[in-house]
Backbone bond lengths (Angstrom), bond angles and torsions (degrees), N, CA, C in turn:
res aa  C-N    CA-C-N  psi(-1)  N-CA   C-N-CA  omega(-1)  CA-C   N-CA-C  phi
1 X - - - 1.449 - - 1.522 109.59 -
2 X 1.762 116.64 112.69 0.864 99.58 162.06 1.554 147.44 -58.13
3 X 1.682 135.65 154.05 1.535 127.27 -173.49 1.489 116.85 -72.62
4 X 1.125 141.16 122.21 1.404 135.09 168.89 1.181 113.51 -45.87
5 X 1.291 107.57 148.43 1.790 113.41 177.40 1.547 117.33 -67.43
6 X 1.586 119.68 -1.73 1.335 140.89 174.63 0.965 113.93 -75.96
7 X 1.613 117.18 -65.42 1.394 125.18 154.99 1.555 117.37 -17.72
8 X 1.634 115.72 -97.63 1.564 125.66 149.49 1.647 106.33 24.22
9 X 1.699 98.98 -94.86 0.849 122.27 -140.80 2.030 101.81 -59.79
10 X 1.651 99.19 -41.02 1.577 116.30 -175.35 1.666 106.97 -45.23
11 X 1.324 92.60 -58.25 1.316 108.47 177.01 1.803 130.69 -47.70
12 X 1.351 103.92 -45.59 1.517 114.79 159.88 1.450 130.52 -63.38
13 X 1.460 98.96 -36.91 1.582 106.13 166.52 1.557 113.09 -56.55
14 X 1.440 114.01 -70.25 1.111 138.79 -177.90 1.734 107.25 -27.86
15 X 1.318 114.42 -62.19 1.635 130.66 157.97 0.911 112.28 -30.22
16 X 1.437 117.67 -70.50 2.051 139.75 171.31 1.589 88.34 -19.13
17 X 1.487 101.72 -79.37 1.518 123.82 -160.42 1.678 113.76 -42.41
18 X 1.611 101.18 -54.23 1.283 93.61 -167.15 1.741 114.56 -84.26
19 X 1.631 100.90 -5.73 1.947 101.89 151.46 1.161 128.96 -42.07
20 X 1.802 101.45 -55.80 1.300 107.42 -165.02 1.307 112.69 -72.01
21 X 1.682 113.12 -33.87 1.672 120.33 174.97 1.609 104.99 -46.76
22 X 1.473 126.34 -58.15 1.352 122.79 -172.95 1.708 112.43 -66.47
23 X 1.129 108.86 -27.29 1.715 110.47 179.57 1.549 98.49 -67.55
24 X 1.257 128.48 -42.37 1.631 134.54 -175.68 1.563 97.13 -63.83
25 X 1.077 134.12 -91.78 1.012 156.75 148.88 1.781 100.95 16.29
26 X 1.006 119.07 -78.31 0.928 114.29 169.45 1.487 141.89 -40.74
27 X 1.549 99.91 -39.77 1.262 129.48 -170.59 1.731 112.54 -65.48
28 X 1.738 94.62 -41.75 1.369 127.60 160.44 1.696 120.74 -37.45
29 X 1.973 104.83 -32.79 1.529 90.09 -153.88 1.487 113.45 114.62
30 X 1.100 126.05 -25.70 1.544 125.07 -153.84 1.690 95.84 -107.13
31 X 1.443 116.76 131.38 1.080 123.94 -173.17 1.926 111.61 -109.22
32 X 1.494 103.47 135.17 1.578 107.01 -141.93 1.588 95.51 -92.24
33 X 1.357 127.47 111.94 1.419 145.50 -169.65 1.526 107.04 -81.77
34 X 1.300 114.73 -34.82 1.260 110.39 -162.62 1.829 118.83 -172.52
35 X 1.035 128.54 165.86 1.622 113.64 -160.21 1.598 93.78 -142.70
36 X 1.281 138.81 164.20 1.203 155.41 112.19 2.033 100.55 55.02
37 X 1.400 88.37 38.99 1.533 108.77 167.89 1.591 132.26 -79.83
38 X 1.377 117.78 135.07 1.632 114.55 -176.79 1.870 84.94 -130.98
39 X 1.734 96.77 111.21 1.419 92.16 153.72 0.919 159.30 -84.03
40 X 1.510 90.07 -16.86 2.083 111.57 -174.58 1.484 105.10 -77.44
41 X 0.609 115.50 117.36 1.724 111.65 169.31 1.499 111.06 -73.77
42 X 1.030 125.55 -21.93 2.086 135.41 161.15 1.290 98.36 -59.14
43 X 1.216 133.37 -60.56 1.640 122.41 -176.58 1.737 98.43 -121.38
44 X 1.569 115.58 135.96 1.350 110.97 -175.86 1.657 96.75 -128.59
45 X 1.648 116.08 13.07 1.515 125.12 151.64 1.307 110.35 -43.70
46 X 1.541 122.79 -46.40 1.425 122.48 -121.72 1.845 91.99 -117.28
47 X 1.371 101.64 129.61 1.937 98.01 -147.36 1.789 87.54 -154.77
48 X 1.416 104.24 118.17 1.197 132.94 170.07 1.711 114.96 -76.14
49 X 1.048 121.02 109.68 1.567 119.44 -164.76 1.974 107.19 -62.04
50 X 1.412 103.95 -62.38 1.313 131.88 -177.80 1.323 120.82 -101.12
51 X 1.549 126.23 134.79 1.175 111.32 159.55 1.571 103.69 -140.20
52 X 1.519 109.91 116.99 1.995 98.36 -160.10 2.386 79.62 -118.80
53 X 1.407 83.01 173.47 1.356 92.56 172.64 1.822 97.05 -136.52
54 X 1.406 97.94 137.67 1.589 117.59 -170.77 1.715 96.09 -91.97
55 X 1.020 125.34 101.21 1.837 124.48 175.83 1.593 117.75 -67.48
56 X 1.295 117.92 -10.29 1.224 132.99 -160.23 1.020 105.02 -108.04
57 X 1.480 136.80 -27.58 1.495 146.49 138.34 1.113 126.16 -108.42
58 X 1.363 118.08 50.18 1.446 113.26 -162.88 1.505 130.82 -16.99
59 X 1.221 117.92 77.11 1.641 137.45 160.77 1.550 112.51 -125.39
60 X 1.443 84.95 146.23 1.298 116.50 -178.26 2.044 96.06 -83.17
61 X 1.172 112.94 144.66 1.802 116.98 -174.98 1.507 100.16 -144.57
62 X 1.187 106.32 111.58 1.541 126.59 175.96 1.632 113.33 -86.46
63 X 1.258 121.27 89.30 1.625 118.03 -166.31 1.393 101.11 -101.47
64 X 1.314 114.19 115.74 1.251 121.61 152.98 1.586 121.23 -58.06
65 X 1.294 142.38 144.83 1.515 125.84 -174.09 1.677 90.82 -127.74
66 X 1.350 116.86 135.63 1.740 123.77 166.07 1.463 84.63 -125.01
67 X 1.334 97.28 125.85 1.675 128.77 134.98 1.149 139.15 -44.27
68 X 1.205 138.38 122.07 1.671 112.42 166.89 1.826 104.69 -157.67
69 X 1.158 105.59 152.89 1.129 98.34 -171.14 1.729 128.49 -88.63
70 X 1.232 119.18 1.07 1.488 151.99 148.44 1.159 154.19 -123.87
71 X 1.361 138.70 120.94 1.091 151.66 -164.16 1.832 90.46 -65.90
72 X 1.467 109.91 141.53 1.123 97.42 174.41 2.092 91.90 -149.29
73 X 1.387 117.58 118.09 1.749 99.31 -175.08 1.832 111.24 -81.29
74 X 1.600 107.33 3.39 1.240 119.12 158.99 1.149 136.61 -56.37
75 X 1.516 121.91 -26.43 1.751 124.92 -128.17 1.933 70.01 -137.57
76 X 1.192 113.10 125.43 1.364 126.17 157.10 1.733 128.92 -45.13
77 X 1.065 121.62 140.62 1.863 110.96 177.10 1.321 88.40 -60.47
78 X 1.493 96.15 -176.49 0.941 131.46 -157.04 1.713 128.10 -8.41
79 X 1.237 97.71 58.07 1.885 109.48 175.65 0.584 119.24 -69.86
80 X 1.730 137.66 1.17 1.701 139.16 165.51 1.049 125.46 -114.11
81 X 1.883 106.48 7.02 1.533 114.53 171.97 1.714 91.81 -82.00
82 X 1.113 149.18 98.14 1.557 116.78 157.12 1.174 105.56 -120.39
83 X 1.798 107.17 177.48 1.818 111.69 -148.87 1.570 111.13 -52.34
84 X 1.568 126.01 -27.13 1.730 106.52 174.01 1.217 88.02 -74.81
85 X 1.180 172.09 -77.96 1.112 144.21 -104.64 1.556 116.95 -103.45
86 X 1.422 109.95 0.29 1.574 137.95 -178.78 1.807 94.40 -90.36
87 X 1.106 103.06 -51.36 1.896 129.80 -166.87 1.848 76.13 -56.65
88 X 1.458 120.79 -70.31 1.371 106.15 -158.36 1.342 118.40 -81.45
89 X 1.308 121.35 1.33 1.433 141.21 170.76 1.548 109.96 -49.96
90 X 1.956 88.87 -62.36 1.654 107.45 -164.72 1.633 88.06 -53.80
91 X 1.302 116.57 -62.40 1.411 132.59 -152.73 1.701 118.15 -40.95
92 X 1.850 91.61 -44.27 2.018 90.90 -172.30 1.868 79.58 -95.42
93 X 1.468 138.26 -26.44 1.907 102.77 -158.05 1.434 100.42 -64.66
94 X 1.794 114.00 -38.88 1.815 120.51 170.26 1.323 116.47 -36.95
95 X 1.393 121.41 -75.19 1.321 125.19 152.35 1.144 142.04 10.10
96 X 1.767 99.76 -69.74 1.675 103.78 -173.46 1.461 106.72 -88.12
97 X 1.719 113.90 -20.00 1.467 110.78 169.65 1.406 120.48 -89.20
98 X 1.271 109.68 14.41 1.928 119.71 157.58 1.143 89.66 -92.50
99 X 1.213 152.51 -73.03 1.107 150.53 -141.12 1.603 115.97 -83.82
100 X 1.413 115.91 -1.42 1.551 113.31 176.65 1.767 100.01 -134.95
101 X 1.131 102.37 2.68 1.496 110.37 166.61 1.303 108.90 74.64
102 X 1.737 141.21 13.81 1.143 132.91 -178.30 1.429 110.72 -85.75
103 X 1.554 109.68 134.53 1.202 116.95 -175.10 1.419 108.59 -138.52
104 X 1.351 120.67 47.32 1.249 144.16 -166.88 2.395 99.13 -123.10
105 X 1.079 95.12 165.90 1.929 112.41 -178.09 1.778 82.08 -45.64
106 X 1.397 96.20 146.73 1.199 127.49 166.39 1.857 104.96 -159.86
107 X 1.585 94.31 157.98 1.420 118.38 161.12 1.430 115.69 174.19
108 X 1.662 108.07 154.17 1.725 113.89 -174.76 1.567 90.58 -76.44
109 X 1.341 93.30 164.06 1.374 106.46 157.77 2.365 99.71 -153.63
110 X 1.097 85.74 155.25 1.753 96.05 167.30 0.915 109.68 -109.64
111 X 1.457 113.59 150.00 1.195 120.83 -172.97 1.760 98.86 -148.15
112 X 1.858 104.04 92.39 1.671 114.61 -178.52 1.646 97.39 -67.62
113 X 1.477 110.30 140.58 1.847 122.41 158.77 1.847 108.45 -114.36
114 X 1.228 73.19 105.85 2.051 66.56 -177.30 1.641 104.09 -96.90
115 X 0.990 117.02 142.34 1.548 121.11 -165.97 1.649 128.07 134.52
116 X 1.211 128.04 179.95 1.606 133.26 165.60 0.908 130.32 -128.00
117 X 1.184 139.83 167.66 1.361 131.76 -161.70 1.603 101.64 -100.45
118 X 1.243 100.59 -14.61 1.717 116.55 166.65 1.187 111.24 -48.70
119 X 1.247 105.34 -88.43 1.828 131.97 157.20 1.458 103.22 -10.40
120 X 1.363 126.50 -63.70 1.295 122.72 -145.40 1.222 128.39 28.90
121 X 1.575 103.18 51.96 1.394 124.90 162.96 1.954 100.69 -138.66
122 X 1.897 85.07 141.09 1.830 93.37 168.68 0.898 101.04 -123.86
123 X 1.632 110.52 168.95 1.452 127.94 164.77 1.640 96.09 -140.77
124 X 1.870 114.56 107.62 1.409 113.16 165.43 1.534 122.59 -86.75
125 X 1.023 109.17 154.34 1.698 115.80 165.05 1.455 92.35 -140.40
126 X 1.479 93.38 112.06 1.693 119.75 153.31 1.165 136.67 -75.10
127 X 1.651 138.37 72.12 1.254 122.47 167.40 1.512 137.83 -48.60
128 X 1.386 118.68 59.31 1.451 109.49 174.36 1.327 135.68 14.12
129 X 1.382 97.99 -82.68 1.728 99.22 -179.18 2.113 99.72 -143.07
130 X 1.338 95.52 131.10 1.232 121.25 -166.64 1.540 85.44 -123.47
131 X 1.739 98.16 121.15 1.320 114.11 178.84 1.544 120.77 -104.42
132 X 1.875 109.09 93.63 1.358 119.97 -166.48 1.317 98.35 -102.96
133 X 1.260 131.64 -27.43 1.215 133.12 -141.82 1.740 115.36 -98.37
134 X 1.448 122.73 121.17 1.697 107.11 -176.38 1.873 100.74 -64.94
135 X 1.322 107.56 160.57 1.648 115.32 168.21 1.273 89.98 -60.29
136 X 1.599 149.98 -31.95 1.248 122.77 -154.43 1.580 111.39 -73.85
137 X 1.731 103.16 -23.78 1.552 103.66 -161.49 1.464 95.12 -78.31
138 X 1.429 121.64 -27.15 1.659 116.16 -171.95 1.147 102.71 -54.87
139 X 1.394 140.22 -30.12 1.251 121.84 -165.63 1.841 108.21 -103.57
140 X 1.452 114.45 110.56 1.550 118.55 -176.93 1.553 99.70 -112.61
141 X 1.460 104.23 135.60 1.287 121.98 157.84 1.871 109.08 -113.04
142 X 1.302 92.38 123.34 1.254 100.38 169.50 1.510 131.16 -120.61
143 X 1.304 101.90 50.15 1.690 121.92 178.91 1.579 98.36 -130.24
């Protein structure tokens, strides 16, 4: 079956998008650990966009990145985080810090790119810290 030109196109944006997230990001200070990662090997759906580390507070920052192709001051933040997609948030940022053993500050943050790669113009909005996480999970023992 051939791919629709929808497909294509989603996909290139999406790329676009998560450039510009690491060019910001950077720009910020934040040094980029890891990219377009699935840790669980039980589910390999479930895929962490960003993973930067902040040196200045030593935390680890798990950024989800949404795309979109307009700025709109109508449309609420984060309208494409919702609770399944928070549910699978908690699930892979836990995950990849079982699996790399960090037990040091963490938190998600989003990071919206409104724009096209057409355009070659952005407009970001950075949510800092997006509070998914119970206090219980902050605290890991790994002995």
């Amino acid at each position: 079956m051939r791919p629709r030109l929808s497909d294509n196109i989603g996909v290139r944006h999406g790329a676009w998008g998560e450039e510009v997230a690491v060019r910001y990001l950077q720009a910020r200070g934040l040094v980029i650990v890891d990219r377009n990662t699935r840790p669980l090997a039980r589910d390999r759906r479930l895929e962490i966009d960003i993973v930067a580390y902040e040196p200045p507070t030593d935390t680890l920052v798990f950024v989800e990145v949404k795309q979109h192709k307009r700025f709109s001051p109508w449309q609420r933040r984060l309208r494409s985080v919702n609770s399944n997609k928070q549910a699978n948030l908690r699930q892979v940022c836990n995950g990849w810090r079982r699996k790399y053993k960090w037990d040091g500050g963490y938190r998600l943050a989003v990071l919206e790119v409104y724009g096209t790669p057409e355009s070659g113009e952005s407009f970001v909005d950075y949510i800092e810290k997006v509070d998914i996480f119970t206090p219980q999970a902050r605290r890991v023992s790994w002995t």
